[in-house]
mmJSON file of the N, C-alpha and C atoms, coordinates in Angstrom:
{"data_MODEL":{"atom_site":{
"group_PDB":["ATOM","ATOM","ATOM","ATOM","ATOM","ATOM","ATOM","ATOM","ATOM","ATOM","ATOM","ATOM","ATOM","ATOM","ATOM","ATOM","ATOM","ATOM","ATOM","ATOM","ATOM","ATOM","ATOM","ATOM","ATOM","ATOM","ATOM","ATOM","ATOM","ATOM","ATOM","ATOM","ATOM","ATOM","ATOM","ATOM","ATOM","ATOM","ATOM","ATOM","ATOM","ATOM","ATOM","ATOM","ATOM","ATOM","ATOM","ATOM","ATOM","ATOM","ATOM","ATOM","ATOM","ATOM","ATOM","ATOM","ATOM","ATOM","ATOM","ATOM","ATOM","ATOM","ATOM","ATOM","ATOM","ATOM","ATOM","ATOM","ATOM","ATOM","ATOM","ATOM","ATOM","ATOM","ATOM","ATOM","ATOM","ATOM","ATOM","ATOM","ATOM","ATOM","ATOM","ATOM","ATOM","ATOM","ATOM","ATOM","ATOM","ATOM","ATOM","ATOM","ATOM","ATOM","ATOM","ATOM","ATOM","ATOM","ATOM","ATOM","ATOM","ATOM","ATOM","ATOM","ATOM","ATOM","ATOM","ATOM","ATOM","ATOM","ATOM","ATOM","ATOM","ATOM","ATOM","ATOM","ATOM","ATOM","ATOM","ATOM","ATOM","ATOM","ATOM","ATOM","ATOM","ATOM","ATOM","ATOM","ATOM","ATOM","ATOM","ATOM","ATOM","ATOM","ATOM","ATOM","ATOM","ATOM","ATOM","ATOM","ATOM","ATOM","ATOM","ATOM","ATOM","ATOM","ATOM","ATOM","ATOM","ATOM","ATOM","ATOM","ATOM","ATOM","ATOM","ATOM","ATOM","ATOM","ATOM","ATOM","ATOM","ATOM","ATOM","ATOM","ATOM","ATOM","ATOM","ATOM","ATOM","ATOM","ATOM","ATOM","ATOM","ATOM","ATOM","ATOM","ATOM","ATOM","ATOM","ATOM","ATOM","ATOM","ATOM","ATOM","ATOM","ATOM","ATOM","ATOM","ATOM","ATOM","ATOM","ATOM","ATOM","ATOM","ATOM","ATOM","ATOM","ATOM","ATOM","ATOM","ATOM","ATOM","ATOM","ATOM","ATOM","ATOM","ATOM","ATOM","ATOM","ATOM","ATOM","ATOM","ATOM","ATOM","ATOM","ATOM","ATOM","ATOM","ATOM","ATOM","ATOM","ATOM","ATOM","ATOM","ATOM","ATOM","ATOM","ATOM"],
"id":[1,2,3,4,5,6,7,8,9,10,11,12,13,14,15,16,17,18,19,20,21,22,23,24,25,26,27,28,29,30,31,32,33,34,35,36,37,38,39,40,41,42,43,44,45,46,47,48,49,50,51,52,53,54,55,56,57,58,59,60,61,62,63,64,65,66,67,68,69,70,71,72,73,74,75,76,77,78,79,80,81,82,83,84,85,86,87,88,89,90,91,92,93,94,95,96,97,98,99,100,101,102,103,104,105,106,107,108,109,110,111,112,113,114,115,116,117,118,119,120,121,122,123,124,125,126,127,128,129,130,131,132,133,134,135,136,137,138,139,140,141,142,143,144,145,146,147,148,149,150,151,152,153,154,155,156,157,158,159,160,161,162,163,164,165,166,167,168,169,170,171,172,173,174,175,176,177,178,179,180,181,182,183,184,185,186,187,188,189,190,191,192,193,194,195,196,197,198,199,200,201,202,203,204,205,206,207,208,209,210,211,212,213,214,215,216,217,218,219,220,221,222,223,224,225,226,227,228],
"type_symbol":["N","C","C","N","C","C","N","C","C","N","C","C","N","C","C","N","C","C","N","C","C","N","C","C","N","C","C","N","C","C","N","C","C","N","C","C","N","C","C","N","C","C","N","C","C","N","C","C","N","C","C","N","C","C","N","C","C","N","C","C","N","C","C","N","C","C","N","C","C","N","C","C","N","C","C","N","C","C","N","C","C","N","C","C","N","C","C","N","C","C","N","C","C","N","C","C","N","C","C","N","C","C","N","C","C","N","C","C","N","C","C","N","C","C","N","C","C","N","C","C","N","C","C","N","C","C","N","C","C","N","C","C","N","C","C","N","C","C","N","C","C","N","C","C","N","C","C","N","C","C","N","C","C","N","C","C","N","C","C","N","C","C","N","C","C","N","C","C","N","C","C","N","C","C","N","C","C","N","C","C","N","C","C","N","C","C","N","C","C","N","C","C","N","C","C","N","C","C","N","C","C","N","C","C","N","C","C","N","C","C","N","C","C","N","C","C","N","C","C","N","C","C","N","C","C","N","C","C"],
"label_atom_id":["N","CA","C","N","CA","C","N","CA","C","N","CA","C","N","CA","C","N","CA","C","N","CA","C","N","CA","C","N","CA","C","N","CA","C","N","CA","C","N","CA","C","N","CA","C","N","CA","C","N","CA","C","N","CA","C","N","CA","C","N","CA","C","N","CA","C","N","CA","C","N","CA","C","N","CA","C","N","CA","C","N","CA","C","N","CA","C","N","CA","C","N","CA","C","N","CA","C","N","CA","C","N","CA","C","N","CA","C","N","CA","C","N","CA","C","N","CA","C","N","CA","C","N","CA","C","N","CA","C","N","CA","C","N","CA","C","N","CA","C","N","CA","C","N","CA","C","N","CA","C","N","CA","C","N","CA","C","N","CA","C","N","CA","C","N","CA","C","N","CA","C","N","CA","C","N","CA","C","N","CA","C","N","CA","C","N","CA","C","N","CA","C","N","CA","C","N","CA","C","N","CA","C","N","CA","C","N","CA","C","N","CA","C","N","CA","C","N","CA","C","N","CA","C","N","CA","C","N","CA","C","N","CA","C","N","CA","C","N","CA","C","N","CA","C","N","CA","C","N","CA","C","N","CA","C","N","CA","C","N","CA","C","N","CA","C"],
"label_alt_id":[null,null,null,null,null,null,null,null,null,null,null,null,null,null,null,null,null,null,null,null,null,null,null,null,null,null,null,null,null,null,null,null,null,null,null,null,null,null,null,null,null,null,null,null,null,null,null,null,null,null,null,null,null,null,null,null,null,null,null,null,null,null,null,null,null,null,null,null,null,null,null,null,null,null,null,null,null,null,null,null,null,null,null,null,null,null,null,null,null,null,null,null,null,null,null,null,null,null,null,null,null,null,null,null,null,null,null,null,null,null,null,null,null,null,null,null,null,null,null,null,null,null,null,null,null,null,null,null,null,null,null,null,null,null,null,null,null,null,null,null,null,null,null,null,null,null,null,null,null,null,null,null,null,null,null,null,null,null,null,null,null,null,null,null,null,null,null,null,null,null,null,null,null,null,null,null,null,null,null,null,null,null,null,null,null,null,null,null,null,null,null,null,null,null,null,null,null,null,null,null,null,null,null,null,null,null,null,null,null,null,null,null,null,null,null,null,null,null,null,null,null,null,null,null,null,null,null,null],
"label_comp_id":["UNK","UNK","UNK","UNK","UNK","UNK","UNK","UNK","UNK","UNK","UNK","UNK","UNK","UNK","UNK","UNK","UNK","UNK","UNK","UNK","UNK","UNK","UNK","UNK","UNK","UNK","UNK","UNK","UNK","UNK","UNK","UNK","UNK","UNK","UNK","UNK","UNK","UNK","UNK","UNK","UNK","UNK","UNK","UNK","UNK","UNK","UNK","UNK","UNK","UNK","UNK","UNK","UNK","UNK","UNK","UNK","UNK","UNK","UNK","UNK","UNK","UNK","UNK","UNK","UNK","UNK","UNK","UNK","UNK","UNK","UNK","UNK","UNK","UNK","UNK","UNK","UNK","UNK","UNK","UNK","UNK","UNK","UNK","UNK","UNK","UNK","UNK","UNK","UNK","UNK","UNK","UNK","UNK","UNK","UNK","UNK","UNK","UNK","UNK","UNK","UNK","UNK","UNK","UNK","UNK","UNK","UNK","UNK","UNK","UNK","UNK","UNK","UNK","UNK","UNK","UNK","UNK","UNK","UNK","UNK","UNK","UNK","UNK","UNK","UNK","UNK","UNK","UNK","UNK","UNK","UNK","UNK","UNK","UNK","UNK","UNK","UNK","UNK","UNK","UNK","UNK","UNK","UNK","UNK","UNK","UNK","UNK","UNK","UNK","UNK","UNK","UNK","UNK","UNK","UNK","UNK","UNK","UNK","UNK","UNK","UNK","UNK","UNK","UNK","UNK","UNK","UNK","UNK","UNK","UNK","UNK","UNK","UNK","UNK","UNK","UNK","UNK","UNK","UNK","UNK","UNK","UNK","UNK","UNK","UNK","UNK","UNK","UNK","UNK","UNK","UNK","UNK","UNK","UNK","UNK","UNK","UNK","UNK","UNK","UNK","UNK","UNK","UNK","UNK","UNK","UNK","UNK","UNK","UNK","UNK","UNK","UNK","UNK","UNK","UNK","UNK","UNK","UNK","UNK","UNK","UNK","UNK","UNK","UNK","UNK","UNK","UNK","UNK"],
"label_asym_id":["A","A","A","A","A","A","A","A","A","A","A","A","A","A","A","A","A","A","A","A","A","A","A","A","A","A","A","A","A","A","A","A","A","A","A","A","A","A","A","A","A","A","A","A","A","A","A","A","A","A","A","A","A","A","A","A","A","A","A","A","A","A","A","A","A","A","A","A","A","A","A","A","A","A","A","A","A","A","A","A","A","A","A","A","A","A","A","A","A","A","A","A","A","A","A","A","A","A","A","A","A","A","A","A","A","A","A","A","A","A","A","A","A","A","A","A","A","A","A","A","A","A","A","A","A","A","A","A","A","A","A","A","A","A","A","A","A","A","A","A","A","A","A","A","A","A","A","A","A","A","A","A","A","A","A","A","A","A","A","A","A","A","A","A","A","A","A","A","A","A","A","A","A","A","A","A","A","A","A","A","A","A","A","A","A","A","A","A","A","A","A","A","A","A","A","A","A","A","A","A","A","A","A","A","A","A","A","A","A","A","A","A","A","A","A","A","A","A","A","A","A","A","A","A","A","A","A","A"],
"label_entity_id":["1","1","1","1","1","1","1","1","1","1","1","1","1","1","1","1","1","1","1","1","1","1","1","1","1","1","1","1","1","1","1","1","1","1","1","1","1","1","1","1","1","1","1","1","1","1","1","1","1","1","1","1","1","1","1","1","1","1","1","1","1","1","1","1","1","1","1","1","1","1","1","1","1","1","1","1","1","1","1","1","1","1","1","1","1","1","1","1","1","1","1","1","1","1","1","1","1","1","1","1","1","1","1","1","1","1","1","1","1","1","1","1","1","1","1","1","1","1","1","1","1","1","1","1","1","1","1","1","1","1","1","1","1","1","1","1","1","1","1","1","1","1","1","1","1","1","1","1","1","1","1","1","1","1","1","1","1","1","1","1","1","1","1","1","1","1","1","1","1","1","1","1","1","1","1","1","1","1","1","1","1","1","1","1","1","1","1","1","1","1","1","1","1","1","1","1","1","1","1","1","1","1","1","1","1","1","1","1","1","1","1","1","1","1","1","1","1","1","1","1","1","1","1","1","1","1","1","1"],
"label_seq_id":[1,1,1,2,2,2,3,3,3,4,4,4,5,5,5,6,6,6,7,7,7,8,8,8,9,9,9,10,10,10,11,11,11,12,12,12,13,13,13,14,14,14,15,15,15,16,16,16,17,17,17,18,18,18,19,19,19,20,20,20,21,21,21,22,22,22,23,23,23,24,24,24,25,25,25,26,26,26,27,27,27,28,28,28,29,29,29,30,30,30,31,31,31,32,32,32,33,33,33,34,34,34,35,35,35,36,36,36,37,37,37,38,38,38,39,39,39,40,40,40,41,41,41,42,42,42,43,43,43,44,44,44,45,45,45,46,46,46,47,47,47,48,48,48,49,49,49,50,50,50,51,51,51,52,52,52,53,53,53,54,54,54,55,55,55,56,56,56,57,57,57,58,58,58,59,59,59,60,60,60,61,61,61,62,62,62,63,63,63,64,64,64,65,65,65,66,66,66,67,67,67,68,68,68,69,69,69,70,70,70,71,71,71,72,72,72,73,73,73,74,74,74,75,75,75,76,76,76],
"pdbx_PDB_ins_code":[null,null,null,null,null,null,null,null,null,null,null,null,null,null,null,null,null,null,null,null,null,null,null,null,null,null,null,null,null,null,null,null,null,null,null,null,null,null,null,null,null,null,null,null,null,null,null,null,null,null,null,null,null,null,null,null,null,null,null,null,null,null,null,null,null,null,null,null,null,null,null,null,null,null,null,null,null,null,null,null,null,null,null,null,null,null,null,null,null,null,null,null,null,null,null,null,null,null,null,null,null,null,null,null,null,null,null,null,null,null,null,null,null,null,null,null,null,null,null,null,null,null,null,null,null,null,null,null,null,null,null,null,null,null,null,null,null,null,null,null,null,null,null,null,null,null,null,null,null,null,null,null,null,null,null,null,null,null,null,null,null,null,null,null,null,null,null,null,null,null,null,null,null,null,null,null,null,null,null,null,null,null,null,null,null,null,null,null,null,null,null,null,null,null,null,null,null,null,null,null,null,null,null,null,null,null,null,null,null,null,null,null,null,null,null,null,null,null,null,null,null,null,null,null,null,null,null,null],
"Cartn_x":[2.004,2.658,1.575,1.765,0.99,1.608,1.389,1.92,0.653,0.519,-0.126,0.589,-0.495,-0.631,0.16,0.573,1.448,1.313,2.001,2.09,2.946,2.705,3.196,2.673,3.658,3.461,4.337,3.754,4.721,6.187,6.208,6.966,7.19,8.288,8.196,7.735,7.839,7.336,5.905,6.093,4.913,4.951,3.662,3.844,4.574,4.105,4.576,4.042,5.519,5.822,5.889,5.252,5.73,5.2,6.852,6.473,7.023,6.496,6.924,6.348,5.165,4.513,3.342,3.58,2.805,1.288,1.698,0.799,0.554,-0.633,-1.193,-0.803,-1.107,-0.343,-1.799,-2.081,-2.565,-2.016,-3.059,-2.698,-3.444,-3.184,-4.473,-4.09,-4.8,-4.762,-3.872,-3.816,-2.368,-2.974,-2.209,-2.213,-1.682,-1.641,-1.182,-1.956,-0.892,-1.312,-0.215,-0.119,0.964,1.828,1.522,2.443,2.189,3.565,3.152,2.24,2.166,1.369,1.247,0.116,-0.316,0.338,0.189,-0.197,0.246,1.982,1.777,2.351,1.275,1.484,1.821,2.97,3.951,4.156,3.525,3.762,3.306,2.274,1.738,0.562,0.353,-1.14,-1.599,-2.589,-3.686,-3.081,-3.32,-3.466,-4.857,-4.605,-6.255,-5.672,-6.475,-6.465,-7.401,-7.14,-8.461,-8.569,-9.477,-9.296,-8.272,-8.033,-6.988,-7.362,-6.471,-7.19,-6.134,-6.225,-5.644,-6.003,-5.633,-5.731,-4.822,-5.346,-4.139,-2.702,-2.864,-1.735,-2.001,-1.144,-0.802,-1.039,-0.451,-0.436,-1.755,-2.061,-2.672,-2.839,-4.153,-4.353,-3.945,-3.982,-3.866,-3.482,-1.916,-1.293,-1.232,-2.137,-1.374,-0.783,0.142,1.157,1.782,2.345,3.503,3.652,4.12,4.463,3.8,3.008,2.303,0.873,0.277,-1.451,-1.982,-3.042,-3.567,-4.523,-4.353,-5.373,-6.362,-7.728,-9.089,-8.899,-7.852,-7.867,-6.348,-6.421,-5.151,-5.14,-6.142,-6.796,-8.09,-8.218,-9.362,-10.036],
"Cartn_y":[0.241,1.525,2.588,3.827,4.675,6.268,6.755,8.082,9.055,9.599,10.93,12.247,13.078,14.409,14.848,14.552,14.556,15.762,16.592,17.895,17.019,17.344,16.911,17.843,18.994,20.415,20.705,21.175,21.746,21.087,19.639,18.815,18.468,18.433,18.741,16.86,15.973,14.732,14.552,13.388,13.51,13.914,14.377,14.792,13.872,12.139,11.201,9.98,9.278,8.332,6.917,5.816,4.361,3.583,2.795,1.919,0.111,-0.625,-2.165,-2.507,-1.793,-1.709,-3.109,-3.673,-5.08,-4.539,-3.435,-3.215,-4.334,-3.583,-2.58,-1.32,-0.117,1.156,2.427,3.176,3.582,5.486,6.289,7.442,8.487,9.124,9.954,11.243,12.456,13.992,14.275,13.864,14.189,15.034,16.132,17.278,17.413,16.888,16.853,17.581,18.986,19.867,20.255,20.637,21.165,20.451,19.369,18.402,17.568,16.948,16.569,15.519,14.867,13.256,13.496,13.621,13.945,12.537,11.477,9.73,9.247,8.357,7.084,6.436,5.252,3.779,2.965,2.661,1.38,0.288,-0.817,-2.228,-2.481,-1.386,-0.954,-1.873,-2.532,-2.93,-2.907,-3.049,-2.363,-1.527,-0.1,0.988,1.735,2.683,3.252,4.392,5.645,6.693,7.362,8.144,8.32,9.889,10.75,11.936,13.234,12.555,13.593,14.278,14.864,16.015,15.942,15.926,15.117,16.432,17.447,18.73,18.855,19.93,20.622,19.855,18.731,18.294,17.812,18.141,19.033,17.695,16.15,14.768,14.007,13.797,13.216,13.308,12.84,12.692,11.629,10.814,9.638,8.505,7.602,7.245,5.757,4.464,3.68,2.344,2.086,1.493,0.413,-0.635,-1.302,-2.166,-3.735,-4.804,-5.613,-6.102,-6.679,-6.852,-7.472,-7.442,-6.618,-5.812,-4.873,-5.918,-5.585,-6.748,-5.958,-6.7,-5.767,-5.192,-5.411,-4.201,-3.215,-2.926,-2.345,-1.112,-0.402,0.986,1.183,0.929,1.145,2.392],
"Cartn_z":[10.215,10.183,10.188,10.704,10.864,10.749,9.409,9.477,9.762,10.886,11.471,11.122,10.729,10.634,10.347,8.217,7.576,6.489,5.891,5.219,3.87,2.73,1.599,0.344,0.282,0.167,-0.882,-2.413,-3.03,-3.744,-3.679,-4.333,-6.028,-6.012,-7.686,-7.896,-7.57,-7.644,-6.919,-6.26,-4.824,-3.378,-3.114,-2.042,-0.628,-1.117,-0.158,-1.387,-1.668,-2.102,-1.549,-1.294,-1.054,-1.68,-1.183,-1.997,-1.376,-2.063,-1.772,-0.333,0.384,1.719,1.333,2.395,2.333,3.56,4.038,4.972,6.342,7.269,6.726,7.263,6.492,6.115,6.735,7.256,7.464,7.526,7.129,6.677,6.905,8.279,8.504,8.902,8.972,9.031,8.015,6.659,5.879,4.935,4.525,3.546,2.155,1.103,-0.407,-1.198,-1.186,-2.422,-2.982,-4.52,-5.067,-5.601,-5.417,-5.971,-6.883,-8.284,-9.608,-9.015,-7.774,-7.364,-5.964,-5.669,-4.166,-3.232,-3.529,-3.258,-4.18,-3.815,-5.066,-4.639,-4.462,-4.343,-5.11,-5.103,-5.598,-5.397,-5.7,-5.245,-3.653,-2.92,-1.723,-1.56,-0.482,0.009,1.258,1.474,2.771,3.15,2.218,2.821,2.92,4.109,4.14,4.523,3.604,4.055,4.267,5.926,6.402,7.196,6.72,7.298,6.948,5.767,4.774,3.554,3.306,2.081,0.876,-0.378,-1.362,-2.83,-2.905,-3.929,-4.747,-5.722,-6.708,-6.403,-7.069,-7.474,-9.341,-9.809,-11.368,-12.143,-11.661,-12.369,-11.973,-10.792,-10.187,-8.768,-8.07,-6.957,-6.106,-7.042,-5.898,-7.259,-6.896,-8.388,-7.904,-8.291,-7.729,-8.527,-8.565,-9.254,-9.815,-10.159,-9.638,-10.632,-9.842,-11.059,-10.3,-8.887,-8.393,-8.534,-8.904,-9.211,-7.893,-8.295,-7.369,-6.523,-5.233,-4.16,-3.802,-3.903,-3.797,-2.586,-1.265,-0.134,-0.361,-1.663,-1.94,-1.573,-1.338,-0.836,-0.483,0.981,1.587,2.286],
"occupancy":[1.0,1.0,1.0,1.0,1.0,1.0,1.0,1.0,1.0,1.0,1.0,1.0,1.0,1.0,1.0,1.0,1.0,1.0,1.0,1.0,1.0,1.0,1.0,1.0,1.0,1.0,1.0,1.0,1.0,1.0,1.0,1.0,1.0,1.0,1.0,1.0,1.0,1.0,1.0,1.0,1.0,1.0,1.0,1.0,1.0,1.0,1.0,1.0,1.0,1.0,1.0,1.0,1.0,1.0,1.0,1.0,1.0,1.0,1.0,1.0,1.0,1.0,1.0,1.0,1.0,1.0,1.0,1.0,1.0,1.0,1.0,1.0,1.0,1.0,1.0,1.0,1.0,1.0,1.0,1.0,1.0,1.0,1.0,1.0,1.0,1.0,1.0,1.0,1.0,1.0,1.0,1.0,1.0,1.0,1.0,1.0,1.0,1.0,1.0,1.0,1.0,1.0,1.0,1.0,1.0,1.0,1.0,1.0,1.0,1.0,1.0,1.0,1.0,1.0,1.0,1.0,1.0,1.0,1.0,1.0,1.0,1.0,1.0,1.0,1.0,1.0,1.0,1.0,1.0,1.0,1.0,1.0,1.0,1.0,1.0,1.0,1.0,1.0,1.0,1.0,1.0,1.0,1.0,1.0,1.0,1.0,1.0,1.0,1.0,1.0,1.0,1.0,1.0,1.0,1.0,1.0,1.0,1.0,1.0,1.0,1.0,1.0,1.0,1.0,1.0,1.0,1.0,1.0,1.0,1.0,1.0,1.0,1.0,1.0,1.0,1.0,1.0,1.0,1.0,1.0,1.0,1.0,1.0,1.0,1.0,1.0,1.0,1.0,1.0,1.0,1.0,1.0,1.0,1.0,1.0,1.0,1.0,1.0,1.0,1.0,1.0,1.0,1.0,1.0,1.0,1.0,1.0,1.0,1.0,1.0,1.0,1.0,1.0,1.0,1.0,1.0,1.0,1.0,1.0,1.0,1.0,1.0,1.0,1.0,1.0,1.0,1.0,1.0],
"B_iso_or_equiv":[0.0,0.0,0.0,0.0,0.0,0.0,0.0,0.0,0.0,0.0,0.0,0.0,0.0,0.0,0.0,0.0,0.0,0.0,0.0,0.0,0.0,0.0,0.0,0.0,0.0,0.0,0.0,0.0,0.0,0.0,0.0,0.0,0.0,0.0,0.0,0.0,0.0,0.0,0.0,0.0,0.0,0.0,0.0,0.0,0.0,0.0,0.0,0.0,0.0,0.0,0.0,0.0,0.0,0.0,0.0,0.0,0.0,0.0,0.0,0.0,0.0,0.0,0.0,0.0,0.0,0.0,0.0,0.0,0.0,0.0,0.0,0.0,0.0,0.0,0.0,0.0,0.0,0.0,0.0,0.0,0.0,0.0,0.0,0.0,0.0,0.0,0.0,0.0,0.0,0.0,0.0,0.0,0.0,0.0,0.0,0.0,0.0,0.0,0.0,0.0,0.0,0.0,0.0,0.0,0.0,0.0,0.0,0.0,0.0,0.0,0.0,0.0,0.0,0.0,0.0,0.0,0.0,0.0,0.0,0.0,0.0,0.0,0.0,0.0,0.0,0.0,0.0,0.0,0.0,0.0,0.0,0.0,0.0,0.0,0.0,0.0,0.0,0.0,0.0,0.0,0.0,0.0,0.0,0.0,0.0,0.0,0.0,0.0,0.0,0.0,0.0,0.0,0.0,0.0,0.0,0.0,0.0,0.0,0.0,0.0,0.0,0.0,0.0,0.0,0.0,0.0,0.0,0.0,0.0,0.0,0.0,0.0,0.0,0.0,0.0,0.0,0.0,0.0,0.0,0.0,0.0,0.0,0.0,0.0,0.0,0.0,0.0,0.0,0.0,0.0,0.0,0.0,0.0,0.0,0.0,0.0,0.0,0.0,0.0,0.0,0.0,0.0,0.0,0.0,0.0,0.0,0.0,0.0,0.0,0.0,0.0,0.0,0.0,0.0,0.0,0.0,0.0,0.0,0.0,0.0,0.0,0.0,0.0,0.0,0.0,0.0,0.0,0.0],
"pdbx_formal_charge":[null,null,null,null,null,null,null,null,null,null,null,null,null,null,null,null,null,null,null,null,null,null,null,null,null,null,null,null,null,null,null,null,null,null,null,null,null,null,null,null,null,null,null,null,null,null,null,null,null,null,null,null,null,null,null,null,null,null,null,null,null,null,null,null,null,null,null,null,null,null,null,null,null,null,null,null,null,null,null,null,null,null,null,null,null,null,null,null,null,null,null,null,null,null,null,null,null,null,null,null,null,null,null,null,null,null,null,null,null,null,null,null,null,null,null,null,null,null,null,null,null,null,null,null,null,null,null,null,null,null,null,null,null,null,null,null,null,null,null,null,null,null,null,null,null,null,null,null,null,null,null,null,null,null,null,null,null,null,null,null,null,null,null,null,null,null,null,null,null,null,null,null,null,null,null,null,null,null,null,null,null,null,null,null,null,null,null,null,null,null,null,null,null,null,null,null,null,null,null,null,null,null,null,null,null,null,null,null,null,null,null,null,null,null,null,null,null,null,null,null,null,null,null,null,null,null,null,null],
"auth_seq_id":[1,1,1,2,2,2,3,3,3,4,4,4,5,5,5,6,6,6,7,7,7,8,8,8,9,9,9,10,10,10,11,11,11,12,12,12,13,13,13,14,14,14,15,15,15,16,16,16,17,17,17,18,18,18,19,19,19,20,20,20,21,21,21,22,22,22,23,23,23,24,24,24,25,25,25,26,26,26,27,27,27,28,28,28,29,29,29,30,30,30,31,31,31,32,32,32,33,33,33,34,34,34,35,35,35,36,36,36,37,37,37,38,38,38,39,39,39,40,40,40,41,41,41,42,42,42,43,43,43,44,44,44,45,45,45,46,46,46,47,47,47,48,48,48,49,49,49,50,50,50,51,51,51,52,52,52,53,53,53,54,54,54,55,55,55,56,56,56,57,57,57,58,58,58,59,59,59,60,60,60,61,61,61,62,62,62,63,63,63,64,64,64,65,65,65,66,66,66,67,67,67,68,68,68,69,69,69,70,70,70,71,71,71,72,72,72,73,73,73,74,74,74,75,75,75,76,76,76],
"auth_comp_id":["UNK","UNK","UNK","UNK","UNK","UNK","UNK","UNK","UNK","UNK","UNK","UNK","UNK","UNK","UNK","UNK","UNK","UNK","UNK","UNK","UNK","UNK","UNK","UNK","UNK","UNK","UNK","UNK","UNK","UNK","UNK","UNK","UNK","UNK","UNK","UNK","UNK","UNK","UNK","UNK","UNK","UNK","UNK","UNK","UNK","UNK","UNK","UNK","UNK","UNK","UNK","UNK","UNK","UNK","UNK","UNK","UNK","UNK","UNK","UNK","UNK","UNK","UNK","UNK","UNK","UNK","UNK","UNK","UNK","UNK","UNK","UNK","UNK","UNK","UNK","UNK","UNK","UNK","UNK","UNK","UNK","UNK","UNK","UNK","UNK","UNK","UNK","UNK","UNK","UNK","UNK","UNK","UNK","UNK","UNK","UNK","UNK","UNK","UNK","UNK","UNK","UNK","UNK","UNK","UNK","UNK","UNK","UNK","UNK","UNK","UNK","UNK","UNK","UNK","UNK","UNK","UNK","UNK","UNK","UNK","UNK","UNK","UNK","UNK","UNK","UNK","UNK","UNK","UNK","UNK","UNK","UNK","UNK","UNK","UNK","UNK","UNK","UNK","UNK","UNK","UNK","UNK","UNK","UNK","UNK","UNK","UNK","UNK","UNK","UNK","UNK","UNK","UNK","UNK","UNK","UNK","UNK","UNK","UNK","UNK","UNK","UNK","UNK","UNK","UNK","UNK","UNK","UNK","UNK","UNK","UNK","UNK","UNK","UNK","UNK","UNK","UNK","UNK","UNK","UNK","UNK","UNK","UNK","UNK","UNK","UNK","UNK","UNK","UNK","UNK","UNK","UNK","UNK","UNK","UNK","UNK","UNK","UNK","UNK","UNK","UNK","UNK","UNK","UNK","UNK","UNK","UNK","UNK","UNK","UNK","UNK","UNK","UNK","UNK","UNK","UNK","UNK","UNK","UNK","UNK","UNK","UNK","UNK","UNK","UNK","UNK","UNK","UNK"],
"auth_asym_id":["A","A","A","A","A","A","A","A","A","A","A","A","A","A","A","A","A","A","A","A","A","A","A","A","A","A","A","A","A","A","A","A","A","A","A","A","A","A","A","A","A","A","A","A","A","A","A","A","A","A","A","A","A","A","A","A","A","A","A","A","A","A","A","A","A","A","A","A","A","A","A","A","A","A","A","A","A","A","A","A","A","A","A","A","A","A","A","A","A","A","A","A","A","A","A","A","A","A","A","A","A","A","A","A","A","A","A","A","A","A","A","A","A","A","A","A","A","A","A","A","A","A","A","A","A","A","A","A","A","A","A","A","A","A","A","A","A","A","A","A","A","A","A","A","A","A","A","A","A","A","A","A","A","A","A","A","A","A","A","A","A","A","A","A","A","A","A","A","A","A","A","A","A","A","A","A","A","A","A","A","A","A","A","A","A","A","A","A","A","A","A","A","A","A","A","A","A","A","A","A","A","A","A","A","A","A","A","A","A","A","A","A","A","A","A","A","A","A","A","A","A","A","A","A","A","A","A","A"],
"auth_atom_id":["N","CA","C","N","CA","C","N","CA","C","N","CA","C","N","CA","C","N","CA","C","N","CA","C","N","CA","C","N","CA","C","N","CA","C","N","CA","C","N","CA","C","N","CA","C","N","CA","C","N","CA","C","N","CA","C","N","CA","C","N","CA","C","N","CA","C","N","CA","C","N","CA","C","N","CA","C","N","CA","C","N","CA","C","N","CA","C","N","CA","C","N","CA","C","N","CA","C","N","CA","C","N","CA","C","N","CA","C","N","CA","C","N","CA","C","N","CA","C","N","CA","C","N","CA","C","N","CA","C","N","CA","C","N","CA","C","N","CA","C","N","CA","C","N","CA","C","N","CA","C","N","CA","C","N","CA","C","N","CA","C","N","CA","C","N","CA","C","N","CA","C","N","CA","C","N","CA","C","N","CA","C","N","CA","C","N","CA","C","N","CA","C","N","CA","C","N","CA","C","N","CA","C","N","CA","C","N","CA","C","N","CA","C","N","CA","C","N","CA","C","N","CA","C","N","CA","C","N","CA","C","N","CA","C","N","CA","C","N","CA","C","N","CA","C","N","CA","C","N","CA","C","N","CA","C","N","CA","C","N","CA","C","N","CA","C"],
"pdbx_PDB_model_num":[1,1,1,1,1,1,1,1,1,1,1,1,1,1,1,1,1,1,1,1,1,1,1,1,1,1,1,1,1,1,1,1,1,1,1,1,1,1,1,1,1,1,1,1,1,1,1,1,1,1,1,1,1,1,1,1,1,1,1,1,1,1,1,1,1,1,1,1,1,1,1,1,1,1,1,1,1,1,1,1,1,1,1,1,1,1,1,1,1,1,1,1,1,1,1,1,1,1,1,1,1,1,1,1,1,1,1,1,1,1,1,1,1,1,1,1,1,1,1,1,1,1,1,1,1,1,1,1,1,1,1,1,1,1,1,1,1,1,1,1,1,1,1,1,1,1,1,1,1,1,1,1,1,1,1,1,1,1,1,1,1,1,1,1,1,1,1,1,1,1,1,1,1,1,1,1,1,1,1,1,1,1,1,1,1,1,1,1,1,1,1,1,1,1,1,1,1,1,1,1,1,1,1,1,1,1,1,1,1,1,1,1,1,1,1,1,1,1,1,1,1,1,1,1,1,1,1,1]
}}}
């Protein structure tokens, strides 16, 4: 999967939420500011984010999650 040149702006949660993604997940030109969680990964693996910008968000930048053991390419 491949989300391009994504805006995630001003959300009272996150800017872009997934979850249960077995990958791989790829995430590039994306914009997260303003929001309680810029990024949160939930039960998510091989994702890579690449070429994005990740700010002023109030909880966290980048949240990642779940009930699955984290896999050393869980975020590349």
């Amino acid at each position: 999967v491949l989300i391009d040149d994504f805006a995630g702006l001003n959300n009272l949660r996150s800017g872009l939420s997934v979850e249960a993604v077995e990958g791989p997940l790829e995430i590039t030109g994306a914009f997260f500011a303003g929001n309680s969680t810029g990024l949160n990964l939930f039960d998510s693996r091989s994702v890579t984010l690449r070429g994005s910008v990740v700010t002023d968000n109030t909880s966290a930048q980048i949240r990642l999650s779940g009930s699955l053991p984290m896999a050393p390419d869980a975020l590349a």
